[in-house]
N, C-alpha and C positions, 0 to 999 in steps of 0.2 A: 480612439480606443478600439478602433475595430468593433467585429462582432460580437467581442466578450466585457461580461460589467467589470468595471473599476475593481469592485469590492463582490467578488464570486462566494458565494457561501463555501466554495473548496478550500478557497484560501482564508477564512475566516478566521482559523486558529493564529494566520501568520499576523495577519492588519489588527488583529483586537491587542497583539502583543506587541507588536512594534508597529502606530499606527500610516508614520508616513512610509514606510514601504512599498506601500501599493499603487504611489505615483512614481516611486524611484525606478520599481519596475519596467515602467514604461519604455527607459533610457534603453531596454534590454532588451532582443528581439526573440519571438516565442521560437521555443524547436518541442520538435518531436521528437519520440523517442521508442524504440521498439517495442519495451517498457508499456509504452502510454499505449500503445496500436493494439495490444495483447491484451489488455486493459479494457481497449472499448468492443474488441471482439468478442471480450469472454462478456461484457455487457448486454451488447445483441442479441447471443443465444440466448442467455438470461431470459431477454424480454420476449424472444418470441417463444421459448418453452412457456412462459407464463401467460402470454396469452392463449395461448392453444388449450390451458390447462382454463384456462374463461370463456373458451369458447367463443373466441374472437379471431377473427381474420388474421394470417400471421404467414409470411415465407421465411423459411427457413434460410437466414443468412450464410453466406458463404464466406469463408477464412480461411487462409492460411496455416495460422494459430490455432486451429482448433485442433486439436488431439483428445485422447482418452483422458487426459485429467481435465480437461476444460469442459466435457459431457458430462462427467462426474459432478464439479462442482456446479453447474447449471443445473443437475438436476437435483440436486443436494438444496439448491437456493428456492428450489420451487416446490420441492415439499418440506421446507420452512415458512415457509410461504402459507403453505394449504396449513399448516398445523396453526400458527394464526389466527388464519382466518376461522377456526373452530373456536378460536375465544371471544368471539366478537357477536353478537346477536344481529344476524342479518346481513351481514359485512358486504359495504360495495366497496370494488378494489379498482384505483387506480394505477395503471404502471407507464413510467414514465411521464410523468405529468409534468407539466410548466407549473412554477411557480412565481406569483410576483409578493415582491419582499417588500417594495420600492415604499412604505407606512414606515419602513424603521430603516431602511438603507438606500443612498439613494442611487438612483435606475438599478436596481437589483434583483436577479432574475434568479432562480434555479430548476435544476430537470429531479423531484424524485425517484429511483428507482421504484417504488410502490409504497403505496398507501391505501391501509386498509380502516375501516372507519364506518362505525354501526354503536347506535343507542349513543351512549355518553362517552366512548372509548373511541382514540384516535391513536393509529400506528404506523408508522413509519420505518419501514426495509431499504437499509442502503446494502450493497451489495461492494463490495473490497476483494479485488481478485490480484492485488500486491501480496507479495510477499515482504517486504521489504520492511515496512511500520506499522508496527501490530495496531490498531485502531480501535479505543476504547469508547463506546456507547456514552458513559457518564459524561456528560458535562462537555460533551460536544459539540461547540458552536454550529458548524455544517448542519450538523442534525437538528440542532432548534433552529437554525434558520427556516432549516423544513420544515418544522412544525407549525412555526409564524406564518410562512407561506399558506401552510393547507389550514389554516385557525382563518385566513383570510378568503378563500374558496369555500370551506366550508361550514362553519363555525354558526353563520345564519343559517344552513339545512338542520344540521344535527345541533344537540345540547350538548357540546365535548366540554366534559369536565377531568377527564385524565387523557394525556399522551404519553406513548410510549412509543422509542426509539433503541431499535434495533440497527449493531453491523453484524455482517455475515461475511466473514474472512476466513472462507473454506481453507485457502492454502495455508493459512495461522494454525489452524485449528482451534479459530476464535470464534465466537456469536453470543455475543452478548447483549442487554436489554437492560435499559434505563427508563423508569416511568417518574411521572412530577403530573403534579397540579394543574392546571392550565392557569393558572394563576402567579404560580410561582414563576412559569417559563413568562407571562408578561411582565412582570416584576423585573425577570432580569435584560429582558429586552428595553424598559424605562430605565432602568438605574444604570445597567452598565454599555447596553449595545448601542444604543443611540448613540451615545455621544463618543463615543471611540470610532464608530462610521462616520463621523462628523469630519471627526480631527484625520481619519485617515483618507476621502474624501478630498480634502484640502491641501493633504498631503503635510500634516501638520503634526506635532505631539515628538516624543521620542525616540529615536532608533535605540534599540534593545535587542540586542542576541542573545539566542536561546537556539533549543532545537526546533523551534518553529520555521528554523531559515534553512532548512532541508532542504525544499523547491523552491526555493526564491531565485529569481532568474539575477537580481542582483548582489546576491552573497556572495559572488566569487569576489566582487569588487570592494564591497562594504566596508567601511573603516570603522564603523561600533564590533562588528565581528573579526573585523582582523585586531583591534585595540584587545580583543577580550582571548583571541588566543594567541597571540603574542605575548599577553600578559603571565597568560598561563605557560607558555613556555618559558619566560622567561623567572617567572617566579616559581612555581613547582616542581619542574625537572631539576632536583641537585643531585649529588651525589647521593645513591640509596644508605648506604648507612647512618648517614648523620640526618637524614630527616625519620618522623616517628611513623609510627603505622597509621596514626590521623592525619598524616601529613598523604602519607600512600594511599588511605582509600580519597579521597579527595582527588586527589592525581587519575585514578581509575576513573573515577565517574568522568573526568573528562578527556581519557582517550579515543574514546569513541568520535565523539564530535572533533576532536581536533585533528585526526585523522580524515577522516573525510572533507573538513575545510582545507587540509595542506592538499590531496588528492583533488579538489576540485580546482583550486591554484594552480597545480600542476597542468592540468587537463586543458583551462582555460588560455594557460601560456603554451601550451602543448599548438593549441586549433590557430591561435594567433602567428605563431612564428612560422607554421607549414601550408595553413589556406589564406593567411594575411600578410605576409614578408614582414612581418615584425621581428626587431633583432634586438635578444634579451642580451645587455654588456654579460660577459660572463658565460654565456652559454652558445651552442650552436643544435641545429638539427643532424642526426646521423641516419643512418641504416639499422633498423634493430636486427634481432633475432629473427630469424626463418627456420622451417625446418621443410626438409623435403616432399615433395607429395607427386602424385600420378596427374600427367596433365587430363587422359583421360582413362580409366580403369578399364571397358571393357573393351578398349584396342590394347591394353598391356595384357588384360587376360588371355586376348587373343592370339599375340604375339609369343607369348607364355608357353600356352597351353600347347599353339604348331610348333617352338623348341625340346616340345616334351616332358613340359612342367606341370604335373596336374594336383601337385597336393598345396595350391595358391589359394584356397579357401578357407578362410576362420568359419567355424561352426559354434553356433551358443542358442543356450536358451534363451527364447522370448522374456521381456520384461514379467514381475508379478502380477502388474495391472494388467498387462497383454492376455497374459495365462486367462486369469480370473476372466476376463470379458470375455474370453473362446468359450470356456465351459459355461461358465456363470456361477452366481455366488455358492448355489449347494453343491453343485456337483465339483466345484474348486475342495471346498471344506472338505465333500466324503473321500476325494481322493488323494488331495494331498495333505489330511491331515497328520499331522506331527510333524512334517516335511519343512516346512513353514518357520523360520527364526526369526528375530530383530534384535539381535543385539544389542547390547546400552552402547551408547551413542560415547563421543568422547567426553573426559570432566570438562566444562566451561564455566569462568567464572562472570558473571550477571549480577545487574542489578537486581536487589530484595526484592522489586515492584515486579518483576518478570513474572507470569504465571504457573512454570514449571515447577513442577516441587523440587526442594531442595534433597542432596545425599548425601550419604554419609561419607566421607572422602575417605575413611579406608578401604571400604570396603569397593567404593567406585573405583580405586587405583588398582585393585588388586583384578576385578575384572577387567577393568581395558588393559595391564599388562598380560592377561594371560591372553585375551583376542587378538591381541597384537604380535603376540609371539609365536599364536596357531598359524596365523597370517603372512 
């Protein structure tokens, strides 16, 4: 199993919903992804702005990935952080702590991003630097496994009779907070976690697709999720007029998902046939698209500019975050105000559960035809 436990509290959403999963995985070998690297870098500054803000020993990580929005939302995460710990009577604050789970799951380990905890209140800060899947607090497995964890570390110092758990998904424009009982979170750690750890564990119980098989390293292959969208292709794609609109929104909710399963199929047989000489009957590998570029710029400019070519320079404004970080936030405000636009964005049609508010679609068509046609 390597380094990492069977049953990670990351993947918790996916093993509690399809239990034998998380030995199927196994068959699968882990990758990394640019994704995940930007992910653990904007984690680091994280930790170590927040240390520094505890007055704890801390260097400043170096990245790649780091840029102005990555500053931003690190330092966005750490006076979220400090406003917390103002609701807490006393608060000692762990960041990044180990946690062992291994009472209700077994060899089961997790890393909190912090944990703040004073008097009878216990809180728990994950930090989500994806863009990808908005990540809701409520009824979290991850997050109570955190809970379970730090009820196990700390539970005999302090008298924690409520937890609360927080995600902080600066690039969502999510943060959201779920509190319970500490009673209630045992409750469902007896009734329902245990024994779905068990069965997944052994590698046992039902395979069930859902959107929990996002990052499952073996979705691509899966025959409960190819059964379930095969099924849908094959039963709900008819012709549009002869099915109803119940028939259509049904169809919507699951284009999404089936989408990105044909795209990971694709990708999968993509990696196989060009780094594994696998040959799919029916298909072959070509030469895509290319488009021309400079092998290197400042010998073309050079070469350019001694022909007597000097107006080879595009000229533009700095980014808005750029702008705003030169000056800084009031003097951005006193001098470029009114200057400043955002536009309504395109109409997109979303699930009801989405958090944006809804508009009123005449009056949304009428402004994005008119921006579209200044444009």
């Amino acid at each position: 199993m390597g380094t990492h436990a069977l049953l990670s509290p990351s993947a918790a959403h996916r093993w509690m919903n399809c239990p034998p999963s998380a030995c199927l995985e196994r068959e699968f070998p882990s990758s990394s992804s640019e994704v995940a690297a930007e992910g653990t870098a904007a984690h680091a500054l994280c930790e170590h702005k927040l240390r520094k803000l505890l007055k704890l020993r801390s260097k400043r990580p170096q990245s790649d990935f780091e840029d102005d929005e990555m500053d931003r939302c690190s330092d966005d995460y750490v006076s979220f952080v400090q406003e917390q710990m103002t609701e807490i009577p006393s608060p000692m604050v762990l960041v990044e702590q180990r946690l062992d789970i291994t009472r209700y799951v077994t060899e089961a380990f997790g890393t909190a991003d912090c944990i703040i905890v004073g008097g009878d209140r216990l809180h728990i800060v994950d930090f989500k630097y994806g863009m990808g899947v908005l990540v809701e607090a409520e009824h979290n497995p991850q997050m109570m496994l955190y809970a379970l964890g730090a009820l196990e570390l700390l539970d005999g110092i302090y008298d924690i009779q409520t937890i609360s758990m927080s995600i902080f998904q600066p690039r969502r424009e999510n943060v959201c907070t779920w509190s319970l009982p500490k009673e209630e979170l045992l409750r469902w750690a007896r009734d329902d976690l245990v024994e779905k750890a068990r069965l997944a564990y052994m590698g046992e119980g039902e395979y069930r697709a859902g959107e929990w098989c996002t990052f499952c390293r073996a979705a691509v292959r899966c025959r409960a999720r190819a059964e379930e969208k095969l099924r849908l292709a094959k039963e709900e794609f008819k012709y549009p007029p002869l099915i109803t609109d119940e028939e259509i929104e049904d169809v919507l909710g699951e284009i999404p998902e089936l989408i990105k399963w044909a795209n990971a199929i694709l990708a999968y047989a993509t990696d196989a046939a060009v780094n594994h000489g696998k040959v799919w009957m029916g298909f072959k590998i070509v030469e895509g698209r290319s488009v021309r570029r400079y092998k290197d710029e400042d010998v073309v400019a050079r070469e350019a500019e001694s022909a007597g070519y000097t107006d080879i320079f595009d000229k533009k404004l700095i980014s808005l975050t750029q702008m705003e970080r030169l000056m800084g936030k009031k003097a951005f405000t006193d001098i470029l105000d009114g200057l400043i636009e955002k536009p309504p964005g395109k109409p997109t049609l979303v699930p009801i559960s989405d958090k944006r508010p809804s508009i009123h679609t005449g009056s949304a068509q009428l402004e994005f035809t008119a921006i579209t046609e200044v444009h």
